[in-house]
C-alpha positions as CSV (number, residue, x, y, z in Angstrom):
1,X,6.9,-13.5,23.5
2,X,10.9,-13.7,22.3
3,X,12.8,-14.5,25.6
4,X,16.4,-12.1,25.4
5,X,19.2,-14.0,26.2
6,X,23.0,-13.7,26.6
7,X,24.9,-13.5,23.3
8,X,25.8,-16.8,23.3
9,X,22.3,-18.1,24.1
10,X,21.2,-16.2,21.0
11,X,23.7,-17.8,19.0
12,X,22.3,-21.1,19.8
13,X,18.8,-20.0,19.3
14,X,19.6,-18.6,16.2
15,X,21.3,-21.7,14.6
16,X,18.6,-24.2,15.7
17,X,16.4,-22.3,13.9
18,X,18.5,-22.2,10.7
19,X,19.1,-25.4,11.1
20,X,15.8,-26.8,11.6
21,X,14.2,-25.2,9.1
22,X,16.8,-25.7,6.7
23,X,16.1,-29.4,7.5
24,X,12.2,-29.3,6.7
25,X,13.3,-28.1,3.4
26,X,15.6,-30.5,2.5
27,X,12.9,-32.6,3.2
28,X,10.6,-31.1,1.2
29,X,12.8,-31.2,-1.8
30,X,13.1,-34.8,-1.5
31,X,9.5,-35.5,-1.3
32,X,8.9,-34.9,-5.1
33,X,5.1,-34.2,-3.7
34,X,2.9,-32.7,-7.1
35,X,0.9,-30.2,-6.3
36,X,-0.7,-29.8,-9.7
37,X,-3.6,-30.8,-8.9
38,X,-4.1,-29.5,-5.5
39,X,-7.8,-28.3,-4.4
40,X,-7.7,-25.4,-2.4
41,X,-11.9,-25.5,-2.2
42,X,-12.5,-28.7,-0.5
43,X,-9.8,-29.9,1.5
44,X,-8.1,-29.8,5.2
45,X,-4.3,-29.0,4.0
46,X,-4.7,-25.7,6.2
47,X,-4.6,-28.6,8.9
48,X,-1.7,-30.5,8.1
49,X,1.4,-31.2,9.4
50,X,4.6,-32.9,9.5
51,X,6.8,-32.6,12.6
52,X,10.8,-33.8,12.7
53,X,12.7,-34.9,15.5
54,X,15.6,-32.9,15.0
55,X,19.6,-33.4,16.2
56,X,23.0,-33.1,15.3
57,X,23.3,-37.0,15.4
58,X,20.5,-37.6,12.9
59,X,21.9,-34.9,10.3
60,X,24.9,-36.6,9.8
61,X,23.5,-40.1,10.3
62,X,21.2,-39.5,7.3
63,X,23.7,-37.8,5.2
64,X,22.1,-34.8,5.1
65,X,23.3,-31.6,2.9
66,X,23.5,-30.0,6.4
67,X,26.9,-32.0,6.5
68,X,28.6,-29.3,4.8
69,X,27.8,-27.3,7.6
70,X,30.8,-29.0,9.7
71,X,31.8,-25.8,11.4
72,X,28.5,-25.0,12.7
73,X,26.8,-28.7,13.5
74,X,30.3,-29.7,15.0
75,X,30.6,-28.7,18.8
76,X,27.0,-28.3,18.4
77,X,24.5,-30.1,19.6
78,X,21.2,-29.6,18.4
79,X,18.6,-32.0,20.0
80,X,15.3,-30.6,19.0
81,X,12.0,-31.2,16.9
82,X,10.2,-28.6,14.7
83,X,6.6,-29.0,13.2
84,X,5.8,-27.7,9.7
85,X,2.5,-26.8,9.2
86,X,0.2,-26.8,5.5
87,X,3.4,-28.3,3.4
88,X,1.1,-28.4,0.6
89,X,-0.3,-25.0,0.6
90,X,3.0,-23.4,1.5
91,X,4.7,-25.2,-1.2
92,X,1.3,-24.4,-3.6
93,X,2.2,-20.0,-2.6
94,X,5.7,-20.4,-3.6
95,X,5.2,-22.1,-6.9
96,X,2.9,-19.1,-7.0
97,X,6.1,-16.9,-6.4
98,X,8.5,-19.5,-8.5
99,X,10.4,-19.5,-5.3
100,X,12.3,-22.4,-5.1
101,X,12.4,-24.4,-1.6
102,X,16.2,-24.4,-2.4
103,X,16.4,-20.8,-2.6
104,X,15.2,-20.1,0.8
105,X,17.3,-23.1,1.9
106,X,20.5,-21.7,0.4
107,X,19.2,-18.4,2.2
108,X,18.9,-19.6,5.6
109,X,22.3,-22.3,5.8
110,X,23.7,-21.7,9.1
111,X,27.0,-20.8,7.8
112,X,25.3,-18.4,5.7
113,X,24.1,-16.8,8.9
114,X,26.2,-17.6,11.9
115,X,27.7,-14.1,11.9
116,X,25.8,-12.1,10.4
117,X,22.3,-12.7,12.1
118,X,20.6,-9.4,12.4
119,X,17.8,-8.7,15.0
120,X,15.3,-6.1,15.3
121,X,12.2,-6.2,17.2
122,X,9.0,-5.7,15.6
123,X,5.5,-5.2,16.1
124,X,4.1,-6.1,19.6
125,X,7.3,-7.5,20.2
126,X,8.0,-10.5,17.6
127,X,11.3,-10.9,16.4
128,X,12.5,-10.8,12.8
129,X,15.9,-12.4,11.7
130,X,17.3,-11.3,8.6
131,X,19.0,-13.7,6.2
132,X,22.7,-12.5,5.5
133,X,21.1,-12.6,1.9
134,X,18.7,-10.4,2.5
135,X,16.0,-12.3,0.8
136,X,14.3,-13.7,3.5
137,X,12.8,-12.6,6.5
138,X,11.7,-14.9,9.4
139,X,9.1,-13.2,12.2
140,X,7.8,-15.1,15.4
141,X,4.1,-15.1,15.7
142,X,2.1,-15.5,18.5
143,X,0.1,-18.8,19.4
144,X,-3.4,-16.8,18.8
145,X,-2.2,-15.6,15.1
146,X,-0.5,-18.7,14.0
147,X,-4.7,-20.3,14.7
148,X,-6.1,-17.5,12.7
149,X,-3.8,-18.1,10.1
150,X,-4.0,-22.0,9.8
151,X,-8.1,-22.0,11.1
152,X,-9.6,-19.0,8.9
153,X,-6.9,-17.2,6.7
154,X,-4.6,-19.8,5.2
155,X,-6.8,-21.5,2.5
156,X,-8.5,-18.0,1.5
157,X,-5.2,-16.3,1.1
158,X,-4.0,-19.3,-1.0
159,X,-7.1,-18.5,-3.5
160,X,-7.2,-14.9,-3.2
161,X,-3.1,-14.8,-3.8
162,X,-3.5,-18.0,-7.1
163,X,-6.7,-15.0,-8.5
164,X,-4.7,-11.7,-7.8
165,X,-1.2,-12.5,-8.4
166,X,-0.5,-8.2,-8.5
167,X,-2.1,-8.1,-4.5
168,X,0.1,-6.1,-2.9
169,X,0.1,-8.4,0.4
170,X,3.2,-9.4,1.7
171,X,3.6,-13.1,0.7
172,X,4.3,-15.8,3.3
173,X,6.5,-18.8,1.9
174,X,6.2,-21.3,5.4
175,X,5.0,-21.4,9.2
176,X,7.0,-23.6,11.8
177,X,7.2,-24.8,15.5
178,X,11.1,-24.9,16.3
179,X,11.6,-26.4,19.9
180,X,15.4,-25.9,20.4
181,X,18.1,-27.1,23.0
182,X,17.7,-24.6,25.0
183,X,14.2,-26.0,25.4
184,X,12.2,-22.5,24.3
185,X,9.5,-23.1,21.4
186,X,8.1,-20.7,19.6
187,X,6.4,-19.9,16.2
188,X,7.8,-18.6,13.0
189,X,6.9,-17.7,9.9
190,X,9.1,-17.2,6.4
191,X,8.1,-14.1,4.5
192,X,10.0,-12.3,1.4
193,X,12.3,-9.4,2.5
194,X,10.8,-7.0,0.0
195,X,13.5,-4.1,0.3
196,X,16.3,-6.3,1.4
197,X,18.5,-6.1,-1.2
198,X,17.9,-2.4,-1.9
199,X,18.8,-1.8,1.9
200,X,22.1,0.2,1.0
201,X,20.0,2.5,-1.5
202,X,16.7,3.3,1.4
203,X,15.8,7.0,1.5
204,X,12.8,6.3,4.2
205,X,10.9,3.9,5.5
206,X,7.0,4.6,6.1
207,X,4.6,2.4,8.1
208,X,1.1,3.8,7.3
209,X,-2.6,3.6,8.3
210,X,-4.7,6.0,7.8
211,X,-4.5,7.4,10.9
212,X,-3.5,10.9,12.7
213,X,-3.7,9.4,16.1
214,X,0.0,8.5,17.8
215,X,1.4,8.2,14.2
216,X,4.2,10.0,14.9
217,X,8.1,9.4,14.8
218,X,10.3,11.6,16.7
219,X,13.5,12.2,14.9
220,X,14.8,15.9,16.2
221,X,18.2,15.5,16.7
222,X,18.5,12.6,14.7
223,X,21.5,12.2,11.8
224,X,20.0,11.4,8.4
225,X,22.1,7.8,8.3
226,X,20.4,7.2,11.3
227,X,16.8,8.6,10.0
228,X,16.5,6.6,6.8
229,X,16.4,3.1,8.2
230,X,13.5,4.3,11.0
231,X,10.1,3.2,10.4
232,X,8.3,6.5,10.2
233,X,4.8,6.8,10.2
234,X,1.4,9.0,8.8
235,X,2.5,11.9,10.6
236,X,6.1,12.2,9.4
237,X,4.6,11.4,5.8
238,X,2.4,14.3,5.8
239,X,4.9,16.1,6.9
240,X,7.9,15.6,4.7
241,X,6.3,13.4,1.4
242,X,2.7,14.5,1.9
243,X,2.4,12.4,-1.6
244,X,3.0,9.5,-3.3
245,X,4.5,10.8,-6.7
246,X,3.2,8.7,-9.7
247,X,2.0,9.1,-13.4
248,X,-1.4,8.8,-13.8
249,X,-1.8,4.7,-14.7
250,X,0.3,4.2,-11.5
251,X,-1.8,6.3,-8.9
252,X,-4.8,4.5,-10.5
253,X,-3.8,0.9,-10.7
254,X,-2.3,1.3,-6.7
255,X,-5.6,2.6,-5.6
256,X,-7.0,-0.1,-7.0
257,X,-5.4,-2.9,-5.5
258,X,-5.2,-1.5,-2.3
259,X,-9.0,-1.2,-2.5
260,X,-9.0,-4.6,-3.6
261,X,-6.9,-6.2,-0.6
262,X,-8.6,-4.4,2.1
263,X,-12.2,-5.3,1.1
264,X,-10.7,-9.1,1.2
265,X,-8.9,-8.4,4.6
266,X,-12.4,-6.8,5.7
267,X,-13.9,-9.8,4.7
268,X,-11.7,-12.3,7.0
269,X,-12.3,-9.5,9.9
270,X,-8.8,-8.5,9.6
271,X,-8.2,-4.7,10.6
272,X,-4.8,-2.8,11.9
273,X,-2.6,-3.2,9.1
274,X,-0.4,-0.9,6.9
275,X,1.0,0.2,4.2
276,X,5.0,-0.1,4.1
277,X,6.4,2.3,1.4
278,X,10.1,1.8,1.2
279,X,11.7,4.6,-0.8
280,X,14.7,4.3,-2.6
281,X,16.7,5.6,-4.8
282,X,19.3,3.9,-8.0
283,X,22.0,5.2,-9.8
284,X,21.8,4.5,-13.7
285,X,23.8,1.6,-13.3
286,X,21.8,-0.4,-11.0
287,X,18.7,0.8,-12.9
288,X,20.0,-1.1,-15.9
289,X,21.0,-3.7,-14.5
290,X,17.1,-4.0,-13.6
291,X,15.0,-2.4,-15.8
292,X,15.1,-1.4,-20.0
293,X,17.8,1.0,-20.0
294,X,14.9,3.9,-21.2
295,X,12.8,3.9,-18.0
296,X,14.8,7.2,-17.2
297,X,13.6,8.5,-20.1
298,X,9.7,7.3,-19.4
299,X,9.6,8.9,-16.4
300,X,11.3,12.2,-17.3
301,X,8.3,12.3,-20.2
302,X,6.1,11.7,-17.7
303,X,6.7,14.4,-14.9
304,X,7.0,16.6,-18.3
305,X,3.7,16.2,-19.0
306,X,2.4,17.0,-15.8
307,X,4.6,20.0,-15.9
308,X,3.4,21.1,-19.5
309,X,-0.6,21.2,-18.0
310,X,0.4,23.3,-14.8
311,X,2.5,25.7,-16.8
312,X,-0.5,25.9,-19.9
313,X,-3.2,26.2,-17.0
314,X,-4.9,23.1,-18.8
315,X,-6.3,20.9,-16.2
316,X,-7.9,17.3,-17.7
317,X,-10.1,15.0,-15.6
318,X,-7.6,12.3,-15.7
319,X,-3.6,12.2,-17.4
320,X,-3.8,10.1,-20.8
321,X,-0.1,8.4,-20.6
322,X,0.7,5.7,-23.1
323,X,0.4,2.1,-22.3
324,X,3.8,1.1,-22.1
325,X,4.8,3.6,-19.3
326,X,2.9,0.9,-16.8
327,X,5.7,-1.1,-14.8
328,X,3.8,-4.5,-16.1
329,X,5.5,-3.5,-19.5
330,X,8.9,-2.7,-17.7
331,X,11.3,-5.8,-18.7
332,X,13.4,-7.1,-16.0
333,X,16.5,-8.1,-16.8
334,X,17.7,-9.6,-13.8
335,X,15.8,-12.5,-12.4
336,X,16.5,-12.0,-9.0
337,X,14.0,-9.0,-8.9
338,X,11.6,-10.8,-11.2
339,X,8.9,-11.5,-8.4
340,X,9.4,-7.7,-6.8
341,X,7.7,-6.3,-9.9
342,X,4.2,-6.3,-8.2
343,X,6.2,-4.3,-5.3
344,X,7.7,-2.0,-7.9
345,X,5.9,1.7,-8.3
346,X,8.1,4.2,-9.7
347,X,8.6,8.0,-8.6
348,X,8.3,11.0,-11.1
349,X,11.5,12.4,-9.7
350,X,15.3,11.2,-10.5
351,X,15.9,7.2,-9.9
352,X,13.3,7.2,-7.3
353,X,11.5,3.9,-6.9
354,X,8.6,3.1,-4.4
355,X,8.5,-0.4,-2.9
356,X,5.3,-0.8,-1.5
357,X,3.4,-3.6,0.4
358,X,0.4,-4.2,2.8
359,X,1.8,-5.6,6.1
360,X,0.5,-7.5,9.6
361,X,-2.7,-8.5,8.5
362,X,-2.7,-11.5,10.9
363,X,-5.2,-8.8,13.7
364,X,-8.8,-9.6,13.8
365,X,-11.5,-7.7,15.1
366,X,-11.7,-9.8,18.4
367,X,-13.5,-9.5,21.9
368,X,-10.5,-7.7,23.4
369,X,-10.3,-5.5,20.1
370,X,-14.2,-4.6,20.8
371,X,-13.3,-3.9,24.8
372,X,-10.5,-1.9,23.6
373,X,-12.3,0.2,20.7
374,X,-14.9,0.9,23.8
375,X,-12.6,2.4,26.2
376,X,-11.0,4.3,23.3
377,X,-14.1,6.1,22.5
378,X,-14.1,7.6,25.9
379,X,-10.9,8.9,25.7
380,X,-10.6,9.8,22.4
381,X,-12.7,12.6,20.7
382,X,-12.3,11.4,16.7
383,X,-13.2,7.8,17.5
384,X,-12.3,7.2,13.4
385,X,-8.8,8.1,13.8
386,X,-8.0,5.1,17.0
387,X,-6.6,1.7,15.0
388,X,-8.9,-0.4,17.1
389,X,-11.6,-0.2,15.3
390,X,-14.0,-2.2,13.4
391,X,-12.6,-4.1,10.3
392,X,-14.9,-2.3,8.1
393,X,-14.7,1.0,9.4
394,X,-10.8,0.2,8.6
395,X,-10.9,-0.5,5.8
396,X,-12.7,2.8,4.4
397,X,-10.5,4.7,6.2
398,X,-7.4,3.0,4.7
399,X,-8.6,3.5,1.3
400,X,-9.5,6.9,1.5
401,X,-5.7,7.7,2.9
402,X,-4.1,5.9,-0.2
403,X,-6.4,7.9,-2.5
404,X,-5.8,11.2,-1.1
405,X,-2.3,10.4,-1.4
406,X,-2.7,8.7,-4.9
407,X,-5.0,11.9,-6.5
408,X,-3.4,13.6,-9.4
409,X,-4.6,16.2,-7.8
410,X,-2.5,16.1,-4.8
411,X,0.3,15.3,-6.9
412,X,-0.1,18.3,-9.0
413,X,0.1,20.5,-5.9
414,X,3.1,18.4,-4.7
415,X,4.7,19.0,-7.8
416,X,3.9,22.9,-8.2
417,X,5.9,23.2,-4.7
418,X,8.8,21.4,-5.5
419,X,9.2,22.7,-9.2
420,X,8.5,26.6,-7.3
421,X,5.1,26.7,-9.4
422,X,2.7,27.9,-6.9
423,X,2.3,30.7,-8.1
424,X,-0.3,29.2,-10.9
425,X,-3.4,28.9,-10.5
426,X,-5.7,26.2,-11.8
């Protein structure tokens, strides 16, 4: 567990972590280490590590970049070490990603952050520090989930991630142990910040399940500005979305994956994840500057369509939309985004995009999980609907919410409300 401290204990916290990871990559770039010829089948990288003694000293002893960082490592003094673990593997999923271990080193320079930190607390209460950048997020695990993911997840993620570059699971780029001056040590992971960069054009935020059961957000009373950047949950997407809005190849080929990812996250045991769906929404500029400048158009041809059949009363087993409407044919022009595109699901409506991920799959199906699902059942009538439960009987349940809310037919009904067509009947 994240220990709070004053604000200037933060501060300190918060730049020994910068700074040590920043100095495991720097290492890593000068390493040259190939990993062409890795072999993810028979090997103990999972178990690897490297640990640095860290300090201020040492940094500008050995000349390091961090130098530069004279503001920060002056009247500072960093006397640490941090442990990297799987260098190989990690470095293997970011070639994956063509993410660079400069980029995320640029991304987390101290002076890049000093100010500009931002905290939130997540799930179970881990903490997440944004990169000023917003490319980069890093999250503190727990002891017990950093030995899942090195013992039993790590080398079949690696595989399943090098087979199914389109998986929709949120990618993880390194894992550390920083031990600080303050003398606190705790685990962190690096993880692309998905929706980051979009945060000033957010709509809503949704964490989703499956589930009925406590999935439900508050916000009576609240102002929209501060609505939008909430995570919301099943509940309030019912309520106000009820749908994902796609064309036809798009509801299809989501389904799909998501099916896809959860069978392999039922096969490690994993269970109590969700889907994030980040909505946002472009103006025609900043859709340019990412996409063909006629993906406007594709998607106005493709709500027409849908419109056409509900006004003729024709109803077809399945939408027949040409190929080149699927966002693997969308050409990005800016390079930045180039690795969101399996992220990237676009709305029907206006200059709607959906961003959407899996996220925390590091929660097996433990002993205390099977004590918990127990005592659950007595209290709760629809034992299906608890998120304890087993990592089987998750994972039908989470596919079956992401069809419902994936069926052309649901969309169809969606759409007949909001275009004032329910009057037709099909």
């Amino acid at each position: 567990m994240f220990q709070t401290f004053p604000e200037s204990k933060n501060i300190i916290l918060s730049t020994d972590i910068f700074i040590s990871i920043c100095y495991c990559l720097e290492k890593q770039m000068k390493s040259n280490i190939n990993i062409n010829n890795i072999n993810l089948k028979n090997s103990n990288h999972q178990y690897e590590t490297i640990e640095y003694e860290i300090s201020t000293s040492k940094i500008i002893q050995e000349k390091s970049i961090l130098i530069n960082e004279e503001k920060i490592l002056y009247g500072h003094k960093l006397n640490g070490n941090c442990i990297e673990y799987a260098p190989l593997i990690f470095k293997f999923l970011r070639k994956l990603d063509n993410i660079r271990e400069i980029e995320i080193f640029e991304s987390m320079l101290p002076k890049n952050n000093y100010n500009l930190l931002k905290e939130s607390e997540g799930k179970g209460g881990s903490l997440f520090l944004s990169t000023s950048d917003k490319k980069f997020i890093l999250k503190t695990i727990s002891s017990e989930e950093l030995e899942l993911f090195r013992n039993k997840l790590l080398i079949e993620l690696a595989q399943y991630f090098q087979e199914n570059n389109n998986s929709l699971l949120c990618r993880i780029y390194g894992i550390y142990k920083v031990k600080n001056t303050l003398e606190k040590e705790f685990n962190l992971l690096i993880m692309k910040n998905n929706y980051g960069i979009f945060e000033n054009n957010v709509l809503s935020i949704f964490d989703l399940k499956g589930s009925k059961l406590n999935r439900y957000v508050n916000i009576r009373g609240l102002k929209y500005n501060d609505i939008k950047y909430l995570i919301l949950k099943d509940n309030n997407f019912l309520e106000t979305e009820k749908v994902l809005l796609l064309n036809n190849i798009n509801s299809k080929k989501l389904s799909e994956i998501v099916e896809k990812d959860s069978k392999f996250l039922a096969k490690m045991n994993i269970m109590d994840y969700s889907l994030l769906v980040v909505k946002i929404e472009l103006n025609d500029d900043e859709l340019i500057k990412i996409f063909d400048t006629d993906f406007k158009i594709k998607n106005i041809l493709d709500l027409q369509i849908i419109l056409n059949e509900i006004k003729e009363e024709k109803v077809k087993p399945q939408l027949i939309l040409r190929e080149e409407y699927n966002p693997n044919n969308i050409r990005f022009l800016n390079e930045n985004y180039e690795n969101l595109r399996k992220f990237f699901y676009p709305c029907l409506y206006n200059n709607i995009l959906y961003l959407i991920s899996i996220i925390d799959y590091l929660q097996t199906y433990s002993l205390f999980k099977v004590i918990e699902t127990q005592f659950k059942r007595i209290k709760v009538k629809n034992y299906n609907e608890i998120s304890s439960i087993d990592a089987e009987s998750y994972k039908d349940r989470f596919i079956d919410f992401v069809k419902k809310i994936t069926s052309q037919k649901s969309i169809k009904e969606r759409i007949k409300a909001i275009e004032g067509l329910d009057y037709v009947i099909l």
